[in-house]
C-alpha positions as CSV (number, residue, x, y, z in Angstrom):
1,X,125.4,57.3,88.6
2,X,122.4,56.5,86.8
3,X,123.0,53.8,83.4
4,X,120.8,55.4,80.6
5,X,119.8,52.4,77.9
6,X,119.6,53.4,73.9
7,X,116.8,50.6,73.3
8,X,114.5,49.1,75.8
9,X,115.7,45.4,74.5
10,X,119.3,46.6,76.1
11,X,117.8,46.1,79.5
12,X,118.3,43.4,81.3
13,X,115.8,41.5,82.9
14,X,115.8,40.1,86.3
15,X,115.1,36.3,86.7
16,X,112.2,35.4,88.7
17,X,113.0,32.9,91.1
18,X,110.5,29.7,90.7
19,X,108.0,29.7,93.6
20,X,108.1,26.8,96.2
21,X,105.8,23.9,95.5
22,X,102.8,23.5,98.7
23,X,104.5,26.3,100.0
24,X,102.5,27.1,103.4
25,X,103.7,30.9,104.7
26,X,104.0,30.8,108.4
27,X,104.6,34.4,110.0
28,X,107.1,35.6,113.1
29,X,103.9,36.6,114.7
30,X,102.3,33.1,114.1
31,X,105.1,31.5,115.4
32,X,105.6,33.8,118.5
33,X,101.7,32.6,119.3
34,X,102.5,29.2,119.7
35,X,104.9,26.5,120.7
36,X,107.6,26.7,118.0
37,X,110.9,24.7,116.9
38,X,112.5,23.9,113.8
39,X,115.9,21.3,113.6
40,X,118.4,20.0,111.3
41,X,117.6,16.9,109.8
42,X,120.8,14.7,110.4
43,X,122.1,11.3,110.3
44,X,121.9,8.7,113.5
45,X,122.3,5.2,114.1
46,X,118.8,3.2,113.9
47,X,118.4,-0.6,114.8
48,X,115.7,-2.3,113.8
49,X,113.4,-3.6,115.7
50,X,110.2,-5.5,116.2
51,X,107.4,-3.9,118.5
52,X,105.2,-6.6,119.9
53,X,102.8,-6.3,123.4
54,X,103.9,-7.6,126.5
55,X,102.2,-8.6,130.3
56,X,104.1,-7.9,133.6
57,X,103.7,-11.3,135.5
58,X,105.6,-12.4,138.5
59,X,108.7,-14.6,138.6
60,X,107.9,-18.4,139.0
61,X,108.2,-19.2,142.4
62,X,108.3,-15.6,143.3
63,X,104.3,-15.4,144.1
64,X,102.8,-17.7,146.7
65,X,99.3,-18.2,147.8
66,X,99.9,-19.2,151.6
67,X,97.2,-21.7,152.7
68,X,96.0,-23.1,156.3
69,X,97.6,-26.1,156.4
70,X,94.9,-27.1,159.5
71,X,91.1,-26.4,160.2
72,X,91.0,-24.1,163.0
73,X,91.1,-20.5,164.3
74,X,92.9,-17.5,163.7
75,X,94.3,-16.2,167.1
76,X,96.8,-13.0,166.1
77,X,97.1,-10.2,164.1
78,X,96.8,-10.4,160.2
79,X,99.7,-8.9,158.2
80,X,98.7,-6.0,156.4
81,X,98.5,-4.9,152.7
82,X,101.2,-3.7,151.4
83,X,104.2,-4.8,154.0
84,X,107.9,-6.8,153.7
85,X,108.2,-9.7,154.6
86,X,111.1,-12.1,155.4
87,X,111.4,-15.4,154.7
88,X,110.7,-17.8,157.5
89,X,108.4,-14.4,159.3
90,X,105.7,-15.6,161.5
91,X,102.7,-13.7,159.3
92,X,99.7,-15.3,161.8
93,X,98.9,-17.9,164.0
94,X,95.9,-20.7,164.3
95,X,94.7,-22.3,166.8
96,X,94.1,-25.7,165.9
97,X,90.7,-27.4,165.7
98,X,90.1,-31.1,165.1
99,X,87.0,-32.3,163.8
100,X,85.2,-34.4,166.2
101,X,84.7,-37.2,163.3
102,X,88.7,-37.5,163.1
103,X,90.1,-40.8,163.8
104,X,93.9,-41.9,163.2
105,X,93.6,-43.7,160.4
106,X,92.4,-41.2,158.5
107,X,95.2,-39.1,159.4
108,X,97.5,-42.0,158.8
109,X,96.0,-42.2,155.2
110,X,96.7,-38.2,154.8
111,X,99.7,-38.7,156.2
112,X,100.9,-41.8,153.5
113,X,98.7,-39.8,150.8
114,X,101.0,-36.9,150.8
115,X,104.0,-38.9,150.8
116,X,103.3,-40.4,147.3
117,X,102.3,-37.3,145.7
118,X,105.6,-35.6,146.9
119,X,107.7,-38.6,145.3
120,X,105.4,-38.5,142.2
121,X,106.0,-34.5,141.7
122,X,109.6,-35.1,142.9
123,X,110.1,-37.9,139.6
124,X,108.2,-34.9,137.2
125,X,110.8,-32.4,138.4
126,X,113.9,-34.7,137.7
127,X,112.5,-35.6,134.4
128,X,111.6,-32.3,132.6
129,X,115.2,-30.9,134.4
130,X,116.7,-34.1,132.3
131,X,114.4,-32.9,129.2
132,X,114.5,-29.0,129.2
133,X,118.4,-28.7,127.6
134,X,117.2,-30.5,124.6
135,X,114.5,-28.1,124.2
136,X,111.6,-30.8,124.1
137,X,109.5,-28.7,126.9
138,X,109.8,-25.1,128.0
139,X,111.7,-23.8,130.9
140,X,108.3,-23.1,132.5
141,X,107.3,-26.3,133.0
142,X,110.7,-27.0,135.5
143,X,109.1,-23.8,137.5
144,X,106.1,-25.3,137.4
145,X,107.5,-28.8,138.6
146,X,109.3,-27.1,141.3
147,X,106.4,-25.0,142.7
148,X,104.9,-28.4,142.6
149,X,107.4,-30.1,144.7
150,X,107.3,-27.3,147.2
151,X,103.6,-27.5,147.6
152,X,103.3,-31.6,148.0
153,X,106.0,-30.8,151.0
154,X,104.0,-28.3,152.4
155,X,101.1,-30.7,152.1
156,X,102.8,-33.7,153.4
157,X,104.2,-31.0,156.6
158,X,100.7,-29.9,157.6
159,X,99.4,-33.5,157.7
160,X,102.2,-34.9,159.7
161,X,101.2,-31.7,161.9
162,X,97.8,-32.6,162.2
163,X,99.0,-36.3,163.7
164,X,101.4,-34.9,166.0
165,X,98.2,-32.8,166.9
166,X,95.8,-35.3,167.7
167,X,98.2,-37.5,169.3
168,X,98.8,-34.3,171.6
169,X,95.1,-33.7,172.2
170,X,94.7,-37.8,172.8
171,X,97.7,-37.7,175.4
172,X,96.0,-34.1,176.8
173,X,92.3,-35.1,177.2
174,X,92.0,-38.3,175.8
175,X,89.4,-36.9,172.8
176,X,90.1,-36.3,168.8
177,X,89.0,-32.9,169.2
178,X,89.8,-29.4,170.9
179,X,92.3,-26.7,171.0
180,X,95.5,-28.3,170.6
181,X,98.9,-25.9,170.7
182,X,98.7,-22.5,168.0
183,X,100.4,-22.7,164.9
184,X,102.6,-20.3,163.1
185,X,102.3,-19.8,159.7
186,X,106.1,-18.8,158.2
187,X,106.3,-16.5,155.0
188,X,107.7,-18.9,152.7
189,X,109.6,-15.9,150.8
190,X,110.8,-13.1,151.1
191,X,108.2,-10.0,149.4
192,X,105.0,-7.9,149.7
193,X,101.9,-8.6,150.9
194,X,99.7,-8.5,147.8
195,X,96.3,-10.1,149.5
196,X,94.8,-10.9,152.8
197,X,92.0,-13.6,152.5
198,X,91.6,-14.5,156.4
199,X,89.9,-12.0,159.2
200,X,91.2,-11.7,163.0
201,X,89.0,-13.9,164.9
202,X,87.7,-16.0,162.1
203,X,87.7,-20.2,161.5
204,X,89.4,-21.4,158.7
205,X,89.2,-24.4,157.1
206,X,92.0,-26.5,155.7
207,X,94.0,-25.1,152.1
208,X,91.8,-22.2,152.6
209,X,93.5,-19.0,150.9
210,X,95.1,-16.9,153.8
211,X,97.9,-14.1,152.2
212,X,99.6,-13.9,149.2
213,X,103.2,-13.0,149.1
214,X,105.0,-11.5,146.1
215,X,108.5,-10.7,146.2
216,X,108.4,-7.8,142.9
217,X,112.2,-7.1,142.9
218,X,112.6,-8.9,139.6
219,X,109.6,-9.3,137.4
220,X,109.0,-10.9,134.2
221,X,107.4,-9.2,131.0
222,X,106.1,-12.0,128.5
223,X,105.4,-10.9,124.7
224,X,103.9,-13.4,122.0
225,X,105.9,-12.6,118.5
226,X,104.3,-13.6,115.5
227,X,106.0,-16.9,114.4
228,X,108.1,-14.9,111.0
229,X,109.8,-12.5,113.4
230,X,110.8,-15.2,115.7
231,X,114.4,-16.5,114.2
232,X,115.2,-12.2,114.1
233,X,114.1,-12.2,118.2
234,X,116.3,-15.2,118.3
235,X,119.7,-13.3,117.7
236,X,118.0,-10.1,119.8
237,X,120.6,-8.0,121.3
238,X,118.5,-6.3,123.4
239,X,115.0,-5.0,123.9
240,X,113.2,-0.8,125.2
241,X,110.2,-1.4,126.9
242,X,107.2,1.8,127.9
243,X,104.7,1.2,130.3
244,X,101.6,3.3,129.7
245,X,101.7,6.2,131.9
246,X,105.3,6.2,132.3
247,X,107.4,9.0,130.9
248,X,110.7,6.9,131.1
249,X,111.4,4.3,128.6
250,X,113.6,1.2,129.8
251,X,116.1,-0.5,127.8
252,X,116.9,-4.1,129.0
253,X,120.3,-3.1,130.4
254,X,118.9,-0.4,132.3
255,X,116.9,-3.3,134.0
256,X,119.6,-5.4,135.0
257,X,117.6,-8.3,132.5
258,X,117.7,-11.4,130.6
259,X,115.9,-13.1,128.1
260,X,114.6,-16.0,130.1
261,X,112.5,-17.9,127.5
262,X,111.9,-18.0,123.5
263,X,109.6,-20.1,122.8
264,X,109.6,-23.4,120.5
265,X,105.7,-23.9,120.7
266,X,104.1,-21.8,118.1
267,X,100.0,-21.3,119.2
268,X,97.9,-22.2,116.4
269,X,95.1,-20.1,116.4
270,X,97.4,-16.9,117.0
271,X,100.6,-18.2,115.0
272,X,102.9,-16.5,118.5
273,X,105.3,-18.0,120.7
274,X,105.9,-16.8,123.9
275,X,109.4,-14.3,124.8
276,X,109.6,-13.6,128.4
277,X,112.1,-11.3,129.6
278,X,113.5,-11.5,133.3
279,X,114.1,-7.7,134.6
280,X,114.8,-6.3,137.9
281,X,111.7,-3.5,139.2
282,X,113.2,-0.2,140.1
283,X,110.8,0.9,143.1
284,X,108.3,-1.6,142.2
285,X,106.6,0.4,139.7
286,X,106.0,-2.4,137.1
287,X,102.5,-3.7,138.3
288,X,102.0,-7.2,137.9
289,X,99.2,-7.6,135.1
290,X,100.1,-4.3,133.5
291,X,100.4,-3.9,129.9
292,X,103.9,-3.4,128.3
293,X,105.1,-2.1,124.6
294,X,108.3,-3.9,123.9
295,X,110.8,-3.3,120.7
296,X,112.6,-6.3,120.5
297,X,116.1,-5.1,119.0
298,X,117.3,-6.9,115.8
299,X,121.0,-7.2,113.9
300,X,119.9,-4.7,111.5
301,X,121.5,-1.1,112.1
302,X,122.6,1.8,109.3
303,X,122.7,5.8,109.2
304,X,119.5,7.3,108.1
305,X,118.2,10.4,108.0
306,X,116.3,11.3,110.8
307,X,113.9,13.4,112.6
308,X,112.1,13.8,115.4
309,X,109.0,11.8,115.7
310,X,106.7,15.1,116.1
311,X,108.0,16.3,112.7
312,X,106.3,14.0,110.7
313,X,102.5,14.5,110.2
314,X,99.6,11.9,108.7
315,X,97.2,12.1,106.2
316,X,95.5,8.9,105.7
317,X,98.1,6.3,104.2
318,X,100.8,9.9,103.4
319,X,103.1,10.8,105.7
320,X,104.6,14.4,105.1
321,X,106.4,17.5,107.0
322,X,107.1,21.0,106.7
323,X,110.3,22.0,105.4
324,X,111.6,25.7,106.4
325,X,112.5,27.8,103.2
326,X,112.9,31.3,104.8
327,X,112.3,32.8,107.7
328,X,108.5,32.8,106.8
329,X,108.1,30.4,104.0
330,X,107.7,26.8,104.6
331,X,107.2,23.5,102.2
332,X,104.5,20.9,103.2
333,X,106.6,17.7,101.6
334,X,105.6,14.1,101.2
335,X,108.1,11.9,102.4
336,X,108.5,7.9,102.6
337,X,109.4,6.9,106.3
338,X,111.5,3.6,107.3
339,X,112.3,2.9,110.9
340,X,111.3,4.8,113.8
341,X,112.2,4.5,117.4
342,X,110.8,6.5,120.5
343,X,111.9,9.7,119.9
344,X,113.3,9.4,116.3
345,X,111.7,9.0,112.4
346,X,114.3,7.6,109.6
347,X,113.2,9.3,106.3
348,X,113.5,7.0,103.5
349,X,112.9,9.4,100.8
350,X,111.7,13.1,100.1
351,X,114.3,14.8,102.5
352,X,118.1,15.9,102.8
353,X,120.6,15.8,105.1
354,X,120.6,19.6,106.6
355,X,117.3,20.9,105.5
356,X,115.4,22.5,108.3
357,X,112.0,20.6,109.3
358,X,109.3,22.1,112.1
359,X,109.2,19.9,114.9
360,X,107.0,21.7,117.9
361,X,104.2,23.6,115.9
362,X,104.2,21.5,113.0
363,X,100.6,20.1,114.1
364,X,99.4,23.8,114.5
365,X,100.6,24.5,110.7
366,X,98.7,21.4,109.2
367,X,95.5,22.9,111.2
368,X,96.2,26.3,109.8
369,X,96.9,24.9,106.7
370,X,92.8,23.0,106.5
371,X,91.4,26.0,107.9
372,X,92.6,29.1,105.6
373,X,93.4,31.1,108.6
374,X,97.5,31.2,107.5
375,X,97.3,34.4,104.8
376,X,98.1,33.4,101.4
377,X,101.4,36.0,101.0
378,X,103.0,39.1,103.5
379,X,103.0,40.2,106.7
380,X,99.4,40.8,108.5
381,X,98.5,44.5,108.1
């Protein structure tokens, strides 16, 4: 049935809706074009954290420069690039050459030389062990007194070698020079072969650089935090770290690790101290000098509205987003961010819990939106 009105003020009037503010239409057909998703904005769990850039360097003591301990000749294969070691494997041998200018005393001298500065770097080692638990020197300096220690034995070693070998070649043929027996050189660790100095055939002389050997099963990544954030980093619970390149993000639990080292020497031209994590290398893919982002986890956590990190777009200092109206009709909104992780955005102000943002696309939309080519109202005819 049709209503018939007396007066034309007896009709009723409908009631325009208001239209959206920066409301951007977006068609089916546009979104059928491109790569296109909307989501929920919802609450998760966000810690804070403080993102500081890290270097992969190896353990102490867990990269070793192997040396000749003799002058002489290299009489074997050399190990190649690349292969595992074990400690104590033979990696080449030399056959020893004595200068013709060598006398014993001299030797002797070595001999007593090396001696002293093994007990020297032996009393270092004791005394920064005795010093390190009251935090007066970093823990680096005990590896450093240790590699110390290791390379005066080495040193005293290869010169009580050298006068077992001239007393050999004396007892043999009576001179201070010639080919005396060949000697091994030992991998003293277990690891990779990152470097080979030497050539088959070739003379060395003595302490020259041979091999390096770095066992990469547990690495460390060293950041410098800016001396504000450092009593935060001091009650860290944890730590994600991203390697350029990698698609995978690491937390520190994934990686087995430990925080090895937090600084108490502040640099002064930088105002950083150093935080070195300890972490195990899953298939050796952490190259040693490689450059690391690392968010350093903090006691702060809360609910916050979140998004994903491709939902929210730039415009100088703004941030902003586009919130779905309709199936159509979207709102380009300015919004205040607050913490953001990897993957998520916490939205401070300017959004609600359940309101529908563009996620995939939304990069597409801001072009469209510069260039006119979205149509002001209606479908495309």
């Amino acid at each position: 049935p049709v209503r018939v009105y007396a007066t034309e003020k007896e009709i009723p009037h409908e009631v325009e809706e208001a239209p959206t503010p920066n409301a951007v239409p977006f068609l089916k057909e546009q979104q059928w074009k491109i790569p296109f998703r909307t989501v929920l904005a919802k609450k998760r769990p966000f810690v804070d954290s403080i993102r500081v850039l890290g270097t992969i360097k190896p353990k102490a003591g867990w990269s070793v420069q192997v040396t000749a301990p003799i002058q002489g000749k290299i009489v074997s294969e050399l190990p190649q690039l690349g292969m595992k070691v074990k400690e104590g494997d033979t990696l080449l041998s030399i056959a020893p050459l004595l200068a013709f200018d060598i006398d014993k005393p001299s030797l002797e001298q070595d001999v007593r030389q090396a001696e002293i500065e093994l007990q020297q770097a032996k009393k270092e080692l004791a005394l920064v062990e005795e010093l390190m638990p009251h935090g007066v020197i970093p823990a680096r300096e005990v590896e450093s007194a240790k590699s110390k220690v290791e390379s005066t034995t080495t040193k005293k070693k290869a010169a009580l070698e050298r006068m077992h070998m001239y007393t050999t070649s004396q007892n043999t043929n009576g001179k201070g020079s010639g080919l005396g027996n060949r000697f091994a050189i030992p991998a003293p660790i277990s690891g990779t072969i990152t470097s080979v100095e030497a050539t088959t055939d070739g003379n060395v002389s003595r302490e020259k650089q041979l091999v390096t050997i770095e066992n990469l099963s547990r690495v460390w990544i060293e950041t410098r935090v800016y001396e504000p954030d450092l009593p935060q980093v001091r009650k860290t619970n944890g730590a994600v770290f991203f390697c350029p390149g990698m698609t995978h993000q690491y937390s520190l639990a994934d990686l087995n690790g430990t925080i090895h080292y937090i600084g108490r020497h502040i640099a002064q031209e930088s105002r950083t101290a150093s935080v070195i994590f300890e972490v195990d290398n899953p298939h050796e893919h952490l190259s040693i000098g490689g450059s690391v982002e690392a968010d350093i986890m903090t006691e702060k956590s809360a609910d916050y509205i979140a998004v994903p990190n491709a939902a929210v777009l730039e415009d100088g200092v703004r941030h902003f987003l586009f919130v779905q109206k309709s199936g159509e009709e979207f709102e380009q909104r300015d919004v205040e961010i607050f913490l953001h992780d990897r993957a998520y955005t916490a939205i401070k102000a300017g959004l609600n819990e359940g309101e529908r943002v563009v996620t995939t696309g939304a990069y597409a939309m801001k072009l469209s939106t510069l260039s006119g080519a979205i149509p002001e109202h209606g479908h495309a005819h």
